[in-house]
C-alpha positions as CSV (number, residue, x, y, z in Angstrom):
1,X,156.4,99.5,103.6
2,X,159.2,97.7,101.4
3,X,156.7,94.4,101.8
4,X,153.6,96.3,100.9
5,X,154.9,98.0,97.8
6,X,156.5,94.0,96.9
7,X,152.7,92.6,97.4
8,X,150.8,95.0,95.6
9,X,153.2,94.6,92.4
10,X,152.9,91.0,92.7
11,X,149.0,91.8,92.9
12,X,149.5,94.2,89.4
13,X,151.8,91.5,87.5
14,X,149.3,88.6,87.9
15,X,146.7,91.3,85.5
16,X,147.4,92.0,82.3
17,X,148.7,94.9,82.1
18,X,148.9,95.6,78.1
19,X,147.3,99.2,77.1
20,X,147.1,100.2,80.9
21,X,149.3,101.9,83.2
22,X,150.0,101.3,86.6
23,X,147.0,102.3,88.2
24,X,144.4,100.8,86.1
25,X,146.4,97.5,86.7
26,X,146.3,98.0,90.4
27,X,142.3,99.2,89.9
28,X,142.2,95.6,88.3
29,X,144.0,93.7,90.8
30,X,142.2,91.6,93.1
31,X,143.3,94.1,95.7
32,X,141.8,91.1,98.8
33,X,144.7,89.2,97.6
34,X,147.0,91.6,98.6
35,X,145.3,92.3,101.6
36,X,145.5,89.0,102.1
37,X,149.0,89.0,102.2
38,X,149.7,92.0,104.1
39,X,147.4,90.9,107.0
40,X,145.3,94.0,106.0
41,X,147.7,96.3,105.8
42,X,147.3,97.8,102.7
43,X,143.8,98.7,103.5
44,X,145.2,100.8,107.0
45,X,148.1,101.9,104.6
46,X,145.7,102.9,101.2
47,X,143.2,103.8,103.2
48,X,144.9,107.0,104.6
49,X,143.8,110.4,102.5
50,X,140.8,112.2,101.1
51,X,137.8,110.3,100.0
52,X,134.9,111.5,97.9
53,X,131.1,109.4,98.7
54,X,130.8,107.8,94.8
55,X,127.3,106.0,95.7
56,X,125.4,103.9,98.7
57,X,127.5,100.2,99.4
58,X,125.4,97.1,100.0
59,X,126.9,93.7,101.2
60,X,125.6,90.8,101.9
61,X,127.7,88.5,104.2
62,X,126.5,85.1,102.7
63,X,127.8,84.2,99.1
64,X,124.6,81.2,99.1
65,X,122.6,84.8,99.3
66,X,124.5,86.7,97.1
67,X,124.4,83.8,94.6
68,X,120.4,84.2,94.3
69,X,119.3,86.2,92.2
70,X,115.8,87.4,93.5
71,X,118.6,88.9,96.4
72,X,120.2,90.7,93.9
73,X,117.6,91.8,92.3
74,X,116.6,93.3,96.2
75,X,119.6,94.7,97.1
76,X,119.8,96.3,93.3
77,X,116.3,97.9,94.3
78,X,118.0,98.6,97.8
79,X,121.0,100.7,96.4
80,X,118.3,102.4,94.5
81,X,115.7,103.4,97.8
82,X,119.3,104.0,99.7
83,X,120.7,106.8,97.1
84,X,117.2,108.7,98.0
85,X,117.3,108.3,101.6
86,X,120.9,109.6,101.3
87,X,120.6,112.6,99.7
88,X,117.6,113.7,102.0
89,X,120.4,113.6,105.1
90,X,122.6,115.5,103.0
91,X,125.0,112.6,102.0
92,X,125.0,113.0,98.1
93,X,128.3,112.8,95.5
94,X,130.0,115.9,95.4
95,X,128.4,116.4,99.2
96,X,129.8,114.1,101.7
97,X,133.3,113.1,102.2
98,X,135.7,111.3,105.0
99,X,139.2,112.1,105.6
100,X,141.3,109.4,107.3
101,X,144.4,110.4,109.1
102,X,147.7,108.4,110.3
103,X,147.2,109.5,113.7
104,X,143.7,107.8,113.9
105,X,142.1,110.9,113.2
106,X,139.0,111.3,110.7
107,X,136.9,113.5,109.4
108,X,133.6,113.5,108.1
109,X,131.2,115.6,106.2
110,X,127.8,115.5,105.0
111,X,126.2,117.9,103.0
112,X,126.9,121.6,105.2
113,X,127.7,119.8,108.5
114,X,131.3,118.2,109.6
115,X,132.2,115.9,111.7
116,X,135.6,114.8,114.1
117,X,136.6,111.9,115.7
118,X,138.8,108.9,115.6
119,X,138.9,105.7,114.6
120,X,140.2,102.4,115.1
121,X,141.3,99.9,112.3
122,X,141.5,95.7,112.5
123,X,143.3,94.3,109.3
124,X,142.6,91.0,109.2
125,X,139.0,91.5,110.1
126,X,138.2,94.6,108.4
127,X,137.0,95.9,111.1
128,X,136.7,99.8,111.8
129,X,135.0,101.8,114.7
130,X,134.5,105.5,114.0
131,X,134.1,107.0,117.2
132,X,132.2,110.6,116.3
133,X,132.8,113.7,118.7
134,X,129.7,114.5,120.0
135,X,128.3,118.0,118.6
136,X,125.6,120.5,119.7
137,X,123.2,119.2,117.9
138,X,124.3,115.4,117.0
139,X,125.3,113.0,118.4
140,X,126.0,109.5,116.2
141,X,128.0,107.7,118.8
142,X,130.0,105.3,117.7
143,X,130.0,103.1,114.5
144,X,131.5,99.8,114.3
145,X,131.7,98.3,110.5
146,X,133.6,96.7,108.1
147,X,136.1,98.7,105.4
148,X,137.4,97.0,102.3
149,X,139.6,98.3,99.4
150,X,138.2,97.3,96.3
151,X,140.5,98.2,93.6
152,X,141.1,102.2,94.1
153,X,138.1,102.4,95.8
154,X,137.1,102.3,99.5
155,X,134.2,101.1,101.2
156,X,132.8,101.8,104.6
157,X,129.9,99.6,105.8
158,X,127.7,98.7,109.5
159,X,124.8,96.6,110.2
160,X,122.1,97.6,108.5
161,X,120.0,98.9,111.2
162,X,122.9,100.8,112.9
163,X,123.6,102.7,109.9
164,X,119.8,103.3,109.2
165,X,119.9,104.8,113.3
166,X,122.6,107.2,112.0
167,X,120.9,108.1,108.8
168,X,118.2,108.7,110.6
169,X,119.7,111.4,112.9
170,X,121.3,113.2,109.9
171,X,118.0,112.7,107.9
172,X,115.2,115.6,107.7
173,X,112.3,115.2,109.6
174,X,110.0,115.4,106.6
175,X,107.5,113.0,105.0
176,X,109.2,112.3,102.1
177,X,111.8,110.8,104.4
178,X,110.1,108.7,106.8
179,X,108.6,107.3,103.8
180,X,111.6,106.5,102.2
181,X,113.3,105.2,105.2
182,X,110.2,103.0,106.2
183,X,111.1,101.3,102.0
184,X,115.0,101.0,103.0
185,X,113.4,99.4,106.6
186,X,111.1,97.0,104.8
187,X,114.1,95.6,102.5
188,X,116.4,95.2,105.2
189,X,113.9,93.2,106.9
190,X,114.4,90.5,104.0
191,X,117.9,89.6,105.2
192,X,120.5,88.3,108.0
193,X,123.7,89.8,108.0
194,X,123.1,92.9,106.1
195,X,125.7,95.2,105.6
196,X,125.1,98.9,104.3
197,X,127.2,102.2,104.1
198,X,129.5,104.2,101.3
199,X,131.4,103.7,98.4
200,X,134.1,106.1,98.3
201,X,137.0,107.1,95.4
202,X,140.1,108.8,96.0
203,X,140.3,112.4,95.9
């Protein structure tokens, strides 16, 4: 813990820090580099807590792609398609949360329905598998994605087509949403290694 608290004031010192306290340096910080150099601890560590859904995460694996900017200008109109989609499943800001315990524990909640499970946590790869206790009416399995601190903030993020299966159990069976998640389908279809999910702030 000593070593982690060390890395991430290293990380705040190399911003400046004039007009700002503490927090809005660390915000600032290039929080991968302390990552880096914690072998991904401080995401395991920071990630621990309360976390309220801020808006839909889009990530594109290749920088070449993210460099282009019709792709941006997609996955702009993506983020856009994905916020509806959401909110139709009942994942909306002030409506969806995930609560991430230190004995591997979490907690999910989407709109009037809540979910258990436990997860699993890679540092150095970022990789995370939620695996959801199966309810009486849903069952979503397990998710294997990618989590990365960005700042304060917390992403959570699977292959696209995984997380559309998952949305897709949550979502209402209603035109408006098959409609919407045919859109988010045809988009994805536009790129390899495609990465969606959450965006999440502290609570």
């Amino acid at each position: 813990m000593k070593r982690l608290l060390m890395c991430l004031l290293a990380a705040c010192c190399v911003v400046p820090a004039v007009g700002q306290d503490w927090k809005e340096a660390l915000k600032s910080a290039a929080s991968n580099v302390v990552d880096k150099a914690t072998g991904g601890k401080a995401t395991e560590t920071l990630m621990i807590g309360d976390w309220q859904y801020e808006a839909p995460g889009v990530k594109l694996e290749s920088d070449n792609a993210l460099a282009d900017v019709g792709a941006s200008a997609v996955t702009g109109k993506m983020e856009e398609q994905l916020e509806k989609l959401y909110a139709l499943a009942g994942i909306r800001a002030g409506a969806c949360k995930f609560s991430f315990a230190a004995d591997k524990r979490f907690t999910a909640t989407f709109g009037s329905r809540t979910f258990t499970g436990t997860y699993e946590f890679t540092g150095e790869s970022h990789d995370i598998a939620l695996h959801f206790e199966m309810s009486s009416k849903y069952d979503l399995g397990t998710l294997n994605g990618k989590t990365y601190l960005s700042g304060t903030d917390l992403q959570i993020l699977f292959p696209a087509t995984r997380l559309l299966k998952m949305v897709d159990v949550l979502g209402q069976k209603l035109a408006s949403f098959s409609t919407t998640a045919a859109t988010v389908s045809t988009l994805v279809g536009k790129f390899d290694d495609l990465y969606l999910g959450f965006e999440f702030t502290k609570q």
